[in-house]
C-alpha positions as CSV (number, residue, x, y, z in Angstrom):
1,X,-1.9,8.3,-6.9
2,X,-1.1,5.9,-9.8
3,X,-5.4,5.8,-10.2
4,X,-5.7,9.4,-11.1
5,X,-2.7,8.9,-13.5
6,X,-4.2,6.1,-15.6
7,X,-8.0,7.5,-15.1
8,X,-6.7,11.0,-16.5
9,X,-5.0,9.1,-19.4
10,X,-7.9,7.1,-19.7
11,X,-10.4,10.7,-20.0
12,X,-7.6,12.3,-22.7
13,X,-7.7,8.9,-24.9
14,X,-11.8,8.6,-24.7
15,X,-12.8,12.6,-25.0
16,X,-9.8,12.9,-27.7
17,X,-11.1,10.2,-29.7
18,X,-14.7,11.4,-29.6
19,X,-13.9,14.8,-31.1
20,X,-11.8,13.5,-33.8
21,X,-14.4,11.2,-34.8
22,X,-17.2,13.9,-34.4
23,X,-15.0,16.2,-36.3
24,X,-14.4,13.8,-39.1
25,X,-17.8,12.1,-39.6
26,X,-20.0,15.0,-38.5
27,X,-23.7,14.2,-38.9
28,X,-23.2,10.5,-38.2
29,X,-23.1,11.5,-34.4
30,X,-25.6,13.6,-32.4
31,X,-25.1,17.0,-31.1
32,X,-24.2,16.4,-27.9
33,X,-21.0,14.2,-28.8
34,X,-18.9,16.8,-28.6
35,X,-20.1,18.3,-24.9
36,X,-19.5,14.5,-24.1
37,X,-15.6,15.4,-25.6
38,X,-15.3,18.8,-23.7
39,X,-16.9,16.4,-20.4
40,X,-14.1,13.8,-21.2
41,X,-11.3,16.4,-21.6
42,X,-12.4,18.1,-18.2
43,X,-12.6,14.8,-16.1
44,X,-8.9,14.4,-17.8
45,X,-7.8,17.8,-16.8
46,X,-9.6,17.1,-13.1
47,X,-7.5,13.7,-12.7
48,X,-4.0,14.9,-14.0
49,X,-4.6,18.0,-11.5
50,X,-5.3,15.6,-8.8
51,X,-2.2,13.4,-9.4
52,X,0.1,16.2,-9.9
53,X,-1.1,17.7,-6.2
54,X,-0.9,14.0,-4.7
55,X,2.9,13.8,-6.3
56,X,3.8,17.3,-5.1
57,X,1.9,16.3,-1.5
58,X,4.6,13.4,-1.2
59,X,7.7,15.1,-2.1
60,X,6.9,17.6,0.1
61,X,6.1,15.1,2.9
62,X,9.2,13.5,1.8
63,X,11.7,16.6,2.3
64,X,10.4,17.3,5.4
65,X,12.6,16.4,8.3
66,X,10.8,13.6,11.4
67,X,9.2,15.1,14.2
68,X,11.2,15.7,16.8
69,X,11.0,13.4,20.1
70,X,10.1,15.3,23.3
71,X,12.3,15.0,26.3
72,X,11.0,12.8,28.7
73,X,10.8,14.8,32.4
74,X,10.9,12.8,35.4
75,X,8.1,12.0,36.9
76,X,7.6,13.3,40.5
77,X,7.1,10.2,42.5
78,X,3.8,10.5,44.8
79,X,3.5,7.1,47.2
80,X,-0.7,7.5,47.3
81,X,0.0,6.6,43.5
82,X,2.4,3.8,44.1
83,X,0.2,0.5,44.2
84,X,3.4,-1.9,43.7
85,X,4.2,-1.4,47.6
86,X,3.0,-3.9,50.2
87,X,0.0,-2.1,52.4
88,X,1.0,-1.0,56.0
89,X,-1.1,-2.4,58.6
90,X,-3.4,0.0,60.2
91,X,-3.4,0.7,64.2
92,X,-7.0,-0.6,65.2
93,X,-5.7,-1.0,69.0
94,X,-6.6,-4.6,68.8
95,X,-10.1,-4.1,67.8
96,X,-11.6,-5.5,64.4
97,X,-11.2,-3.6,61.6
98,X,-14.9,-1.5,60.5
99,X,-15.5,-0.9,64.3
């Protein structure tokens, strides 16, 4: 957030200083210096935009109240899911187990 700030101050400075310069020395400085100024003072206009909307983002993000928690329902208890419990022995009538 802090980024867009100083890179949209940084764009203002650079373009701002560009046209004054063009504007004041004129032929010293080729034609396109000032669509490099009007390129400055748009990437400055671009970057403030972007911090302002990042600022308002957080404030609003900020005034919003926290989620609310969901109750929590008991669950239904369902022993073929319970695999704490010790295993009941199975009735083989004495015969190995697999037979």
């Amino acid at each position: 957030m802090q980024m867009n700030l100083m890179l949209g101050i940084f764009w203002l400075f650079a373009s701002s200083t560009l046209l004054i310069m063009v504007s004041l020395e004129g032929k010293r400085f080729s034609n396109l210096a000032p669509w490099f100024g009007a390129l400055g003072l748009v990437l400055a206009a671009y970057n403030f935009a972007r911090w302002w909307a990042a600022r308002a983002a957080a404030k609003a993000r900020a005034a919003q109240p926290p989620p609310q928690k969901r109750p929590v329902q008991p669950a239904e208890y369902n022993p073929e899911f319970d695999f704490n419990r010790p295993e009941e022995p199975n009735e083989t009538n004495g015969q190995a187990p697999g037979k």
